[in-house]
N, C-alpha and C positions, 0 to 999 in steps of 0.2 A: 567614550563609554560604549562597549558591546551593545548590539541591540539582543534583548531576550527572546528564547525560542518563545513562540507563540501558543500559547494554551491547547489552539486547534491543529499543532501538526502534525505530520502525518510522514511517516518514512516512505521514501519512494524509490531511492534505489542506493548503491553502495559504488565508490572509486574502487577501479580496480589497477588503475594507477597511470602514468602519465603518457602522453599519446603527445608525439613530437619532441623537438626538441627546445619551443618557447612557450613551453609551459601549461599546455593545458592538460586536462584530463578528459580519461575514459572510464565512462560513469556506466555500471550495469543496470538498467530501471527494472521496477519490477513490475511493469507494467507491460503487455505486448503495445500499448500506446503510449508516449511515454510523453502528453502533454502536459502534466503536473510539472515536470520537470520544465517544459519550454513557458509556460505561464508566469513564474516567477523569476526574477533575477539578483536573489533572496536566496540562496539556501544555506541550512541552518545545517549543522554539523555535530555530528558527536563522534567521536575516539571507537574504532572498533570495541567491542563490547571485551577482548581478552587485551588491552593494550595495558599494559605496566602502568603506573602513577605516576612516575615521572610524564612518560609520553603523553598520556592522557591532559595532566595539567598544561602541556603547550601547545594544546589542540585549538586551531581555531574555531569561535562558533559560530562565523556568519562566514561566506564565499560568498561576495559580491561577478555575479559573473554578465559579463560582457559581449558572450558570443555563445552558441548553444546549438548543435545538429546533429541528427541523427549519421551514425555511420552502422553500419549491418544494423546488430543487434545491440549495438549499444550506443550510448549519445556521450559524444568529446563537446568539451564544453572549456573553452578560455575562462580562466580567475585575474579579476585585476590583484594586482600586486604577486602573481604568481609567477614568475619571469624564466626560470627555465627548469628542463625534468629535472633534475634533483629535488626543488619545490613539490612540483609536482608528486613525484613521488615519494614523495614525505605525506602526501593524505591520503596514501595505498590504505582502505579499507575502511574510509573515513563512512558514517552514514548521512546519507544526505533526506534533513526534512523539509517540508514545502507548509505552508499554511492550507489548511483544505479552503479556507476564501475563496485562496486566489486560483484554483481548480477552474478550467472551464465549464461553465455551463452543462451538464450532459443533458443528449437529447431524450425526448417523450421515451419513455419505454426504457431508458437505459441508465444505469446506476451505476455507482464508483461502489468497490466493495466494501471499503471501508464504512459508508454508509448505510450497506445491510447487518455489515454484522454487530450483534445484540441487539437484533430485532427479534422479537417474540413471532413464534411461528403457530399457524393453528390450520386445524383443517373448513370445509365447509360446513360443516357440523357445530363447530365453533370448538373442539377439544381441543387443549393446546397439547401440540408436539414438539415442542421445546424451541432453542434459541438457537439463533445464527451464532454460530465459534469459528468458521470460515466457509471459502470455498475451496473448488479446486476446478483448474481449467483442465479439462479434454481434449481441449481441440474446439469440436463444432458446438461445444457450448460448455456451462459452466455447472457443476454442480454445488449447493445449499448444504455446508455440513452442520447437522441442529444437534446441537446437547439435548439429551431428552431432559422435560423439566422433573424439579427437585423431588425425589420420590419414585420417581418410573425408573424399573431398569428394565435394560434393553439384555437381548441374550448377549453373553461377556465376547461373543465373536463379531457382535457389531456395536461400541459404545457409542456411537452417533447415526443418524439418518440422515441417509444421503439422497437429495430430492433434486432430480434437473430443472433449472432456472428457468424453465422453458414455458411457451404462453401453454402450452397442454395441462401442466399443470402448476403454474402458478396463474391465479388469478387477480389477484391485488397487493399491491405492495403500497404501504401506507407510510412514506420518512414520517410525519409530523407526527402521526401516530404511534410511532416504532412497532411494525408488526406488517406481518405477510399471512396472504391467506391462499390455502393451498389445496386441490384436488386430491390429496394422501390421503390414506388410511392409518389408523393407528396401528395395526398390525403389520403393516409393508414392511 
């Protein structure tokens, strides 16, 4: 019997198809870290999202994987039962999910996104300025994109706020709480 995707999983990156010629794959993360990926030896699998029904129904949903390293930009990763590229590339575009569990640890000060976003965001004030709907990396840091909340619009050239993650202005970020509190103005 398959084991079932996990309640708490979490896509971390996509096959971009077989790397060698005994079978393993090269996996793009979408992570610039891509320890999600080396933490588990577990990943859960779904059918590229435009794949035909047929293909989709002969998708595996667990790759048991055996062997796991970062190469440039992306991580090749050995499947047992995957024996050579043709295999392999038979799970071109496959998405691979991980359990956020098995995530390691992150250090004091630092968050997986997944965990911020649809957190309630507000200012020092206490007004709330809506919800985390993503980020976006820059480079030397990350920016907070907030849905304004239910009722507020925003001028139709900017339908989200875009606030950098940064200690200048964020001040507290509460998981247990779901909610971030932040140096912004309602106006910015």
């Amino acid at each position: 019997m398959e084991e079932a995707r996990p309640d708490d999983a979490v896509e971390v990156g996509r096959i971009l198809g077989g790397w060698g010629v005994k079978g393993w794959i090269r996996v793009q993360p979408f992570s610039s870290d891509p320890q999600a990926l080396f933490s588990s030896r577990r990943w859960h699998l779904l059918p590229p999202a435009d794949a035909p029904g047929p293909v989709a129904a002969r998708w595996p949903a667990l790759l048991k994987i055996t062997n796991a390293r970062e190469h440039g930009e992306a991580v090749v990763a050995q499947v047992q039962d995957v024996a050579d590229r043709d295999a392999a590339e038979a799970l071109r575009g496959g998405r691979i999910f991980v359990s956020r569990a098995s995530f390691p640890t992150a250090a004091t000060g630092e968050y997986y996104w997944v965990d911020l976003i649809g957190l309630a965001v507000s200012n020092r004030q206490g007004e709330p300025l809506g919800q985390v709907v993503g980020l976006i990396e820059t480079g030397p840091q990350c920016v907070l994109r907030v849905a304004p909340p239910e009722g507020e619009a925003l001028p139709a050239d900017e339908p989200e706020r875009l606030i950098p993650f940064v200690d200048a202005y964020v001040d507290e970020v509460d998981l247990p709480g779901r909610r971030i509190v932040v140096d912004w103005g309602r106006d910015y």
